[in-house]
C-alpha positions as CSV (number, residue, x, y, z in Angstrom):
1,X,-31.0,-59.8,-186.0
2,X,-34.2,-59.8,-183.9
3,X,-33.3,-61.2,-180.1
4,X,-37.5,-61.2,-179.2
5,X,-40.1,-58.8,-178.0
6,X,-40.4,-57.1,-174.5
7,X,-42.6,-58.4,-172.4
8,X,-42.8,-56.2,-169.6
9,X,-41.2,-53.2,-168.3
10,X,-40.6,-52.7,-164.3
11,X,-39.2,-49.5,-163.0
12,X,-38.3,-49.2,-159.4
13,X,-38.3,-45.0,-158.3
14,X,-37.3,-45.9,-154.7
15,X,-34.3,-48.2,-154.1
16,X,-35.1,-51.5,-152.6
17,X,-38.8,-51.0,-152.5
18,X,-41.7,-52.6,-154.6
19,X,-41.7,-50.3,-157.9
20,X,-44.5,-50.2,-160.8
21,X,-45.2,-52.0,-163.5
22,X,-45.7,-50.1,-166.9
23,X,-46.8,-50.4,-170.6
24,X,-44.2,-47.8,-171.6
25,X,-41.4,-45.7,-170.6
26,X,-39.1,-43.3,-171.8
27,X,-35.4,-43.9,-171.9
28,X,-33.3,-41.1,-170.8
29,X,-29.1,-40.9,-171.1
30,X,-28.8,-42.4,-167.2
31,X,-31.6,-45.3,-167.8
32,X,-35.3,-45.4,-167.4
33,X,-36.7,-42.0,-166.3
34,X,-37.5,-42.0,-162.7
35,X,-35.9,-45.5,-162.1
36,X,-33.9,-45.6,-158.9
37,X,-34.8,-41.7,-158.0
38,X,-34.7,-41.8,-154.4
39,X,-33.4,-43.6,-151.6
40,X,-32.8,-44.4,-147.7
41,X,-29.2,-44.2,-146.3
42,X,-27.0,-43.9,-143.0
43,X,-25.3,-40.9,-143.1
44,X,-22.3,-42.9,-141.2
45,X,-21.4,-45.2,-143.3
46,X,-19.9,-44.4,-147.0
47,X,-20.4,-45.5,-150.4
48,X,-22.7,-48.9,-151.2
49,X,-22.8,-49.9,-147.7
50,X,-24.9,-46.7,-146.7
51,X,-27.9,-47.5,-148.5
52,X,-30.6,-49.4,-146.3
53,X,-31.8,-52.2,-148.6
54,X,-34.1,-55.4,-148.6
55,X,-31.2,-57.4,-148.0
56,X,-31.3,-56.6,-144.3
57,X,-34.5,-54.7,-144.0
58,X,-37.0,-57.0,-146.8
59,X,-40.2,-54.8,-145.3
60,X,-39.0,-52.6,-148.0
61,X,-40.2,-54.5,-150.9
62,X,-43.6,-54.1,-149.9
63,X,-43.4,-50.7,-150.0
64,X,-45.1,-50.0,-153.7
65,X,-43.4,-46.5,-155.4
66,X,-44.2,-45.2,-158.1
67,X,-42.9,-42.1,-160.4
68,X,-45.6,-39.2,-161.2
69,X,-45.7,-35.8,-162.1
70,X,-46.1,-34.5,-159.0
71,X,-42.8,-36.3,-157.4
72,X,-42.8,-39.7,-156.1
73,X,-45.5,-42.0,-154.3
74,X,-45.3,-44.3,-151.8
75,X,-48.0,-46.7,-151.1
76,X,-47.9,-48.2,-147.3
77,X,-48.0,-52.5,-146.6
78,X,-49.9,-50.7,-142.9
79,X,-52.4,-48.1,-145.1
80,X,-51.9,-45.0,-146.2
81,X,-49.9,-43.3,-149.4
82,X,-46.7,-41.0,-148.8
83,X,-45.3,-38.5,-150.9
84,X,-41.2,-38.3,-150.6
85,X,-41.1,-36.6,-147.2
86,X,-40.6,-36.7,-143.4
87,X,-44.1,-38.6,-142.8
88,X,-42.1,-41.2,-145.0
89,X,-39.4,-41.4,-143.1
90,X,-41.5,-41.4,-139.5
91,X,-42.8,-44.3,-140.4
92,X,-40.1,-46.6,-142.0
93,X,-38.0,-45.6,-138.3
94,X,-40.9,-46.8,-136.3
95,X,-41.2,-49.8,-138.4
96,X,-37.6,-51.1,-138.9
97,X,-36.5,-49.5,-135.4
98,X,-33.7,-47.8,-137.5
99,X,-33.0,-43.9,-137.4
100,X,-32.5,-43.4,-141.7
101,X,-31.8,-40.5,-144.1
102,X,-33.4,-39.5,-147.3
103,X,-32.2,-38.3,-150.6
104,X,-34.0,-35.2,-151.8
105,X,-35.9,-36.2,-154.5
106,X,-34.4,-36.3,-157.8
107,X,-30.4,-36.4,-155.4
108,X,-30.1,-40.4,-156.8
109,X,-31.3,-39.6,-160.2
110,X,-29.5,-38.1,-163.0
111,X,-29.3,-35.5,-163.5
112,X,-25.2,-35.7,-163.5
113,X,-25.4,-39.0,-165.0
114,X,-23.9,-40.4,-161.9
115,X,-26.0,-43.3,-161.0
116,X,-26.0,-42.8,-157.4
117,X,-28.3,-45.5,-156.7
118,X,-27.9,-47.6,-159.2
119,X,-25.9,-51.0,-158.8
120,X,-24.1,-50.6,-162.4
121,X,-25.1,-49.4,-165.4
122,X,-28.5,-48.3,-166.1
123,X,-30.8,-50.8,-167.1
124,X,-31.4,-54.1,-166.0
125,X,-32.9,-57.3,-168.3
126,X,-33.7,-60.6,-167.9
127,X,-34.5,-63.2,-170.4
128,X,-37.3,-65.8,-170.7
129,X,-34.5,-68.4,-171.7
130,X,-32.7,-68.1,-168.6
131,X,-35.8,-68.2,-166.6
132,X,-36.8,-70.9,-167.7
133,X,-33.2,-73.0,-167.0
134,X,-33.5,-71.7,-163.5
135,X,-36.7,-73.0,-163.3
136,X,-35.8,-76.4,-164.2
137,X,-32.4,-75.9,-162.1
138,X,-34.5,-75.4,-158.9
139,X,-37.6,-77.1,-159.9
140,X,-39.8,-74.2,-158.5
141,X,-41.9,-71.6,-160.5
142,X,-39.5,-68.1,-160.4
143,X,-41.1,-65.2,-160.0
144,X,-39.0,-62.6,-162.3
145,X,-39.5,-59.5,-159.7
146,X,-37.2,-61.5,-157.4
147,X,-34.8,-60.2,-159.4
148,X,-36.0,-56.7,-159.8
149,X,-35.8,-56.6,-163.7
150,X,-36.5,-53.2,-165.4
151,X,-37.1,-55.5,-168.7
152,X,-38.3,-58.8,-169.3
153,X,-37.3,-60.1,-172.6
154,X,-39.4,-62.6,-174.8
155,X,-36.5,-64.4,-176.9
156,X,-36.7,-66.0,-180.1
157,X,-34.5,-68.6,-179.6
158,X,-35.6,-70.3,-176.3
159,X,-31.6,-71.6,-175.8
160,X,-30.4,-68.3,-176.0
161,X,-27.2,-67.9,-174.5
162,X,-26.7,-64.0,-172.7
163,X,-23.3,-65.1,-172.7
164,X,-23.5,-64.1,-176.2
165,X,-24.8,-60.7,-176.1
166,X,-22.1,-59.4,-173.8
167,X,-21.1,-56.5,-175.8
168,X,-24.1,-56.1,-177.9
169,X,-26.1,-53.5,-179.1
170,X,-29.5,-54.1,-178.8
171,X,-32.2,-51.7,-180.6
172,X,-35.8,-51.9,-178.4
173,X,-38.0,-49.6,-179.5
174,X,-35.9,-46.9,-180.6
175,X,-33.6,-46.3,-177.8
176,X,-30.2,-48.2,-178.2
177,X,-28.6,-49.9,-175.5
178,X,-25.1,-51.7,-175.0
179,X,-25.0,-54.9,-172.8
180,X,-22.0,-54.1,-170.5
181,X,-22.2,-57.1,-168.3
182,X,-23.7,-59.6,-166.0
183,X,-25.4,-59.2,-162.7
184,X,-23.8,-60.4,-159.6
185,X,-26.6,-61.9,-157.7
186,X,-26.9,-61.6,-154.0
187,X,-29.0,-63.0,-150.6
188,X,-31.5,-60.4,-151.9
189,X,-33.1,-63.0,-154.7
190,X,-34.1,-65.3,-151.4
191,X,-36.8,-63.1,-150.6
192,X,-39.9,-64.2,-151.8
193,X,-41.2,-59.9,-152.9
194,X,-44.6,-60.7,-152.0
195,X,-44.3,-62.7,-149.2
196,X,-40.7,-62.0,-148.2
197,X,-40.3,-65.9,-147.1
198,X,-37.1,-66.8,-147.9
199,X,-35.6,-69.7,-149.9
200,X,-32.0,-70.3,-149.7
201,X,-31.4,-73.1,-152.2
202,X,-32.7,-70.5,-154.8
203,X,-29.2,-68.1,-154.2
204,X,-27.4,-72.1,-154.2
205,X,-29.2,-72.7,-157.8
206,X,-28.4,-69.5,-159.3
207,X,-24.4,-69.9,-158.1
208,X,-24.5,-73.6,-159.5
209,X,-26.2,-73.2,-162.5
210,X,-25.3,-69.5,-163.6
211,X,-22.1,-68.9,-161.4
212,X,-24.7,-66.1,-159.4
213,X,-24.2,-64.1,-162.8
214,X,-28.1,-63.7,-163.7
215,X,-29.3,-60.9,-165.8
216,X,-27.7,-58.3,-167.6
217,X,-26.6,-55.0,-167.2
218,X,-26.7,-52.5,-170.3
219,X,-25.9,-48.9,-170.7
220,X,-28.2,-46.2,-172.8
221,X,-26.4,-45.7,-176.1
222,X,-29.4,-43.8,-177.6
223,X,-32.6,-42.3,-175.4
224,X,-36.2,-43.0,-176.7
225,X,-39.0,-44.6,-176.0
226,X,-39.3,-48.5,-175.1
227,X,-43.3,-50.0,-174.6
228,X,-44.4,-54.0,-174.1
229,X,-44.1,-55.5,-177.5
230,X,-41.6,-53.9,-179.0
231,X,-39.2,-56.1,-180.3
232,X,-35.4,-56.0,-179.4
233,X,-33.1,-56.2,-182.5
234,X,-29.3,-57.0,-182.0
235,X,-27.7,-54.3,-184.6
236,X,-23.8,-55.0,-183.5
């Protein structure tokens, strides 16, 4: 049963900064290649509470990386570009007045499927039907980055319930993916990413109207290929 089309595709190669927009991507076993590759931590602290992240430090999001094949590129708010290296990391400690780590590039990618930096499973989608509900919820135009998507999903039916695909196998392009579950949203969605002015009631819309659950998680059943305009077909 055809779900809709995808209509854009975000990947994000350093956590908690602005990522890169693309027309296509491949799909490897761990997600999106070069999605979530590299990031900034504390050495002190352990486990999800080491990572520096726009929900204390938003600077971050305006911070553009992207994935290449010569590593990963950073593109400075102040000037400048950065490839994944110390003159990175001088600059974020002189801006946020924090002393940070790095991964070594390629530590929080996959290649033990581990998902170091990645909130749950893989991929990330949103839906134009939900969207467009929390627009009307919070009667403000809702700019889908704020929830760092890696797909945006066109759908058929515009009263599509995601309740309903919980579980689902979903063929897009030809990579296969299973929706595992919903994402759990946080302070993070205040944060206007271009801006970074934040809006509370948006977090209090979200919670009343979607019970913070907003987006979904799903898992790579098959690798592939996914571009804008394919169209995503439930197949279980």
């Amino acid at each position: 049963m055809k779900i809709g089309v995808t209509e854009a595709i975000w990947r994000y190669p350093v956590k908690s900064m602005g990522g890169e927009r693309l027309e296509q991507v491949a799909v490897e076993s761990y997600g999106l290649l070069g999605d979530r590759f590299c990031s900034f931590y504390d050495e002190a602290k352990q486990g999800w509470n080491s990572y520096h992240t726009a929900r204390k430090l938003p600077g971050l999001l305006l911070y553009q990386a992207s994935y290449t094949d010569e590593g990963i590129k950073v593109k400075s708010p102040h000037g400048g570009s950065f490839s994944w290296d110390s003159q990175l990391q001088e600059e974020l400690e002189q801006v946020t007045g924090i002393r940070m780590s790095m991964s070594v590039e390629g530590e929080a990618g996959r290649e033990d499927n581990s998902l170091k930096s990645v909130d749950a499973a893989s991929i990330l989608l949103i839906t134009d039907a939900s969207l467009r509900r929390l627009k009307e919820k919070w009667g403000k135009e809702v700019d889908p980055l704020r929830f760092r998507p890696n797909l945006f999903i066109g759908t058929d039916d515009p009263q599509l319930d995601e309740n309903d695909l919980i579980g689902a196998q979903l063929r897009i392009g030809n990579a296969l993916v299973q929706v595992n579950s919903f994402c759990e949203r946080c302070s993070m969605i205040t944060c206007d990413p271009e801006s970074l002015e934040r809006d509370p009631s948006l977090l209090r819309s979200v919670n009343e109207s979607f019970g913070l659950k907003f987006g979904l998680y799903a898992s790579v059943l098959e690798p592939g290929t996914i571009a804008v305009g394919d169209t995503v077909i439930r197949v279980s």
